[in-house]
N, C-alpha and C positions, 0 to 999 in steps of 0.2 A: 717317543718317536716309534719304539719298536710295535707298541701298543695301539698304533696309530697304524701302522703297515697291518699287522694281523687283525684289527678289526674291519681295513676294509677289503681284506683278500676275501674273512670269511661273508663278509656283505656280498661280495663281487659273486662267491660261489653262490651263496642262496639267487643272486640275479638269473644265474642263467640254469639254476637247478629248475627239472621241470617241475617239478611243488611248486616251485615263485609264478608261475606263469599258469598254474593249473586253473578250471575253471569248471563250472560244472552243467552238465548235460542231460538232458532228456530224450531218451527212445521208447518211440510208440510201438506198440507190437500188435497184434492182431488176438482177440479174445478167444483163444483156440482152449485158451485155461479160464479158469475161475481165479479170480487174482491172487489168493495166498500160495494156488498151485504155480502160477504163473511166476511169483517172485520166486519163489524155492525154484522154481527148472532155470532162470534168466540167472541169477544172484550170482553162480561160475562164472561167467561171461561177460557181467558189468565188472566184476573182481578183476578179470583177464585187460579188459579193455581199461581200468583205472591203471592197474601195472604197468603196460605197453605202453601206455601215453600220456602217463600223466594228468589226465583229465578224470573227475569223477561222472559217473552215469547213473541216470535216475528213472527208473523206468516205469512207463505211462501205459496203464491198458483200459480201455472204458469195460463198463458192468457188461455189454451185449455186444455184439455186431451190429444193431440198430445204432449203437451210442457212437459207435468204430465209425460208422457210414457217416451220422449226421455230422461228428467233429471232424470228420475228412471232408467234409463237401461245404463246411464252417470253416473251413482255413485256422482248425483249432493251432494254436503254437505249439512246435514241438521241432527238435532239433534233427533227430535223426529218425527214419521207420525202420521197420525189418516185417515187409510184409508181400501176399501172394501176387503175381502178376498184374491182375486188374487194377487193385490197388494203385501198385509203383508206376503202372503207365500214365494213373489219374493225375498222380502228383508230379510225375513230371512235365506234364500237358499241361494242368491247374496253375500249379503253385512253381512251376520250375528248378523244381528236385532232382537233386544230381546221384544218379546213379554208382555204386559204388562198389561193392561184391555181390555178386550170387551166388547162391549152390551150383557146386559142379554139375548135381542129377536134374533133370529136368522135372517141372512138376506133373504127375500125374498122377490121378483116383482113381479106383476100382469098384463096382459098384459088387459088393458080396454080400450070397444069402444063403439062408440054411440048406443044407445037408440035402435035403429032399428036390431042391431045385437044380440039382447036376443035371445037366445037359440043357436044361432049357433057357428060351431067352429072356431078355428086360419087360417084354411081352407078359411073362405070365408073373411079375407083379404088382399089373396092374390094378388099382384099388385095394391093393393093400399096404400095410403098413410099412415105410422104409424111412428108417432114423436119421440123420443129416446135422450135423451144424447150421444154425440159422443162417438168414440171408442176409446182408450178401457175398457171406462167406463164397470161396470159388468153389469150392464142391457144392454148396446148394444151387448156384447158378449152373455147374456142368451138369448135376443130374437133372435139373429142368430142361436143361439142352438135348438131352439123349429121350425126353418124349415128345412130339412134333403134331402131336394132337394134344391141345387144351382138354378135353374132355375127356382122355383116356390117359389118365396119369395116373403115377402111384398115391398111397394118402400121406404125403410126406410129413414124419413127425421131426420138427427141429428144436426141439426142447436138450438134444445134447449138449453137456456142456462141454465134454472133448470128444475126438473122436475116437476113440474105444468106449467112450461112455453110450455112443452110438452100436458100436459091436456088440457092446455089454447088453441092449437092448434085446437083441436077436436071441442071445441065451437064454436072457429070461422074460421071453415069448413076448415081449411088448413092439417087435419087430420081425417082418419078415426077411429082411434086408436091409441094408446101410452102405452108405458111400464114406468111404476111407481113401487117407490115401496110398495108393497100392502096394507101399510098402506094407502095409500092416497085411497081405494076403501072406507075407512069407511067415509073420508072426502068428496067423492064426490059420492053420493048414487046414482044421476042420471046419472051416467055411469055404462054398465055392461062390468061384469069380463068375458072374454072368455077362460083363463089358466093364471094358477099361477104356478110359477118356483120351483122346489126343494128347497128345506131348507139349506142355508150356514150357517157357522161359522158367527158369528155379524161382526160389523165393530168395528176396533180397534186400541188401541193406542201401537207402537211401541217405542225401543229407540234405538239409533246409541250404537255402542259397544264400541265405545268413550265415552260417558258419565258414569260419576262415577255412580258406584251401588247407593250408597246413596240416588244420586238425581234422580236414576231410581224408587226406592221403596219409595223417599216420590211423586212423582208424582203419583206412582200406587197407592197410599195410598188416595192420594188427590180424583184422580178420582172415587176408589171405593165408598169415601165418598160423594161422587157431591149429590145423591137424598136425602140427610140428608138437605141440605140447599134450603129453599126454594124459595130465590130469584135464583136459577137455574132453576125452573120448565120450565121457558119462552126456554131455550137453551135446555135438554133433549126433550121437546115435538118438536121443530124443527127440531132438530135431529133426530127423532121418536123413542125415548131411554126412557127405563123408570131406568133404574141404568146401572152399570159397575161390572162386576166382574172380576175376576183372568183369563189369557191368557195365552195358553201354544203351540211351536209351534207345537207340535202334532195334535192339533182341526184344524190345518190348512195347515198339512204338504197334497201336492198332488193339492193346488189349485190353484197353479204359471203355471199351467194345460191350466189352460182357454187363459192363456195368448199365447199360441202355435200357432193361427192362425195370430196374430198382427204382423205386421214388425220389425223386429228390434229383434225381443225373440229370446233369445239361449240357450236352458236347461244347466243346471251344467255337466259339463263332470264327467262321471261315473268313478268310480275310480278304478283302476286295480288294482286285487288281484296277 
């Protein structure tokens, strides 16, 4: 009898331990890395988020931004994103993806070039080389935005695979310029700023309309709490985050926008009254 009482107490404990109920999850992320880069910078953060909640996470990057585009625009499967503005408006327009944290900072790029071009503007470099993450990354799309003549553009190289690998260009003369984003001007002082982009919505964490609420609000819970721990400092400063707050799709309703000139985009058909 006794034997019978403590086997089903410890039964009873693993029921409601959160290991009994775990389940495992996949986060898409945006190809800002080359993927082994990509797991080494995320690997704190899926660890952070398996501890907080219970749940494992497995995270999903395609080879290019082409690949990023055409399985966004494919209603590739995938549980949770963590991606730039355009992006998260698509998905929750598209596919009806629930908005969940953002960065506190809002997002914004800097377009920086060498040394020689202090004082001048985005004007003079034109038809020359300026390095970029491909399309349709949102920095390729805001630097295209900042020239407003088709025929007088820069010669945008987006063969970056991050964006310091973009900066790194510049050093070693295969660029005249590059678009980063703006935090990277504090990191590299001896490059100047020629224009800086409008202020977006941050970058943010999404969840498929599949996943249980639950395991929506302890993720958003986890992540609001990320800058309380400070073996995370290493993964926000990467990220250029200093915390996460509450996402609403409202901050970001109107920026699936940008996505209008890329192949493959097809607004939401307007619904007749």
């Amino acid at each position: 009898m006794f034997r019978s009482r403590m086997l089903a107490a410890v039964l009873g404990t693993l029921i409601l331990s959160p290991a009994a109920g775990a389940n495992n999850y996949t986060l898409t992320v945006e190809p800002s890395y080359p993927n082994a880069q990509a797991q080494e910078v995320y690997k704190p953060l899926l660890d952070y988020l398996k501890r907080r909640t219970g749940h494992t996470f497995t995270l999903q990057i395609a080879r290019s931004y082409h690949y990023h585009w055409r399985d966004l625009r494919e209603s590739a499967p995938t549980d949770f994103a963590f991606e730039e503005a355009h992006f998260v408006d698509y998905r929750i327009t598209h596919q009806g993806f629930v908005p969940l944290v953002r960065s506190a900072e809002p997002t914004r790029y800097a377009l920086l070039a060498d040394p020689q071009y202090e004082g001048r503007d985005i004007k003079s470099l034109i038809g020359l080389p300026v390095a970029c993450m491909p399309a349709p990354s949102l920095g390729f799309a805001l630097l295209t935005q900042m020239y407003d003549n088709p025929v007088a553009q820069p010669e945008v190289k987006s063969e970056a695979a991050t964006w310091r690998d973009g900066l790194q260009m510049i050093f070693g003369g295969d660029a005249q310029g590059a678009l980063a984003p703006a935090s990277y001007a504090d990191i590299y002082p001896n490059l100047v700023v020629l224009a800086r982009t409008p202020e977006l919505p941050g970058i943010a964490f999404t969840a498929s309309p599949n996943v249980p609420e639950d395991v929506r609000q302890s993720v958003a819970d986890a992540m609001i709490a990320l800058h309380e721990d400070s073996a995370m400092y290493d993964v926000l400063a990467e990220l250029g985050v200093t915390q996460f707050v509450p996402a609403t799709a409202a901050e970001y309703a109107g920026q699936e926008a940008i996505l209008g000139n890329f192949f493959g985009y097809k607004p939401v058909p307007k619904k007749v009254e």
